[in-house]
C-alpha positions as CSV (number, residue, x, y, z in Angstrom):
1,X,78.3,82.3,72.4
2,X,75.0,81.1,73.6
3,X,74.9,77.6,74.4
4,X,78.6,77.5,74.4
5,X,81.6,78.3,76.5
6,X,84.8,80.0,75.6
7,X,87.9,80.0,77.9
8,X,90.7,82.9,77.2
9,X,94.3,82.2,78.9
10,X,95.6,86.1,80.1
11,X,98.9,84.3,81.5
12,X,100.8,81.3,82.8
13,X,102.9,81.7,86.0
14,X,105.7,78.7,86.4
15,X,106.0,77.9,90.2
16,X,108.5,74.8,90.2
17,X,109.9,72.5,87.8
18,X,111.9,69.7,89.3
19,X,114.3,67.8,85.9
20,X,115.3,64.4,85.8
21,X,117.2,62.1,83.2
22,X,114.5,60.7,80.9
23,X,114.7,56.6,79.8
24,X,114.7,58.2,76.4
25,X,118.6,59.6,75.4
26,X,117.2,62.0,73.0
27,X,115.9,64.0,76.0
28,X,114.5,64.6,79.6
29,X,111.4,64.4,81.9
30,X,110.2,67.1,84.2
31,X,107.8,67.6,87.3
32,X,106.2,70.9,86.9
33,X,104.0,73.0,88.9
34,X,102.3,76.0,87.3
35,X,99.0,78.5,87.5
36,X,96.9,79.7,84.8
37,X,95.0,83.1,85.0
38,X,92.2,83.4,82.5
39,X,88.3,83.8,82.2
40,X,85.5,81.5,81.5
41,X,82.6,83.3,79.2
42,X,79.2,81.8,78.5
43,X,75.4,83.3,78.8
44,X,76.7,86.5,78.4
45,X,79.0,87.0,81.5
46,X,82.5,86.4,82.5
47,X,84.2,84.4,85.7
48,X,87.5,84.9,86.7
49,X,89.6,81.4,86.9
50,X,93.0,81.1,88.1
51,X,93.9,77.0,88.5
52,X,96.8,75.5,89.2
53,X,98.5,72.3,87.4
54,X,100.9,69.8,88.2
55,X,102.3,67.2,85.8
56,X,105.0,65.0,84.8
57,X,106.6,66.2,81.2
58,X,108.4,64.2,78.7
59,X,110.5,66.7,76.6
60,X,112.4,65.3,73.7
61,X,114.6,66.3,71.0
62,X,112.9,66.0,67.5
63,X,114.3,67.6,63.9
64,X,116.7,69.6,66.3
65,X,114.0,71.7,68.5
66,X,112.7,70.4,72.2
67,X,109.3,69.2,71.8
68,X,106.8,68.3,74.3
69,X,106.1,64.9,73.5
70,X,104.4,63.3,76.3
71,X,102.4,65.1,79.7
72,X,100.6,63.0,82.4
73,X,98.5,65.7,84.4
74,X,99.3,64.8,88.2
75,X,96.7,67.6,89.8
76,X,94.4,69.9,89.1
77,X,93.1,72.7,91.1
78,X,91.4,75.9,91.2
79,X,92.8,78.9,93.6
């Protein structure tokens, strides 16, 4: 769109995930480490992106399903 930028995800690639007891009981925390391969469009042409993420996750059960309840992002990156 002109004027405007639109980002399309083509996949995620986990590299680590570390899991620890959470302070919660009704579920655990995780340190995780993944890359995201996608493209950036805008003005008519296309870049290539492939970034890298680290955060801390707070996973919890809720109406019987884990649920992502909580996510501090730790690092950000691009490759």
């Amino acid at each position: 769109n002109q004027g405007g930028a639109r980002a399309k995800v083509k996949s995620v690639d986990m590299q680590a995930v570390e899991i620890s007891p959470s302070a919660s009981a009704k579920g655990f925390e995780a340190r995780a480490t993944w890359n995201v391969i996608g493209s950036i469009g805008h003005w008519g042409h296309v870049h290539s992106r492939t970034n890298q993420y680290e955060a801390e996750l707070q996973i919890e059960a809720v109406e019987d399903r884990w649920r992502l309840t909580g996510m501090t992002i730790l690092q950000e990156q691009r490759l």
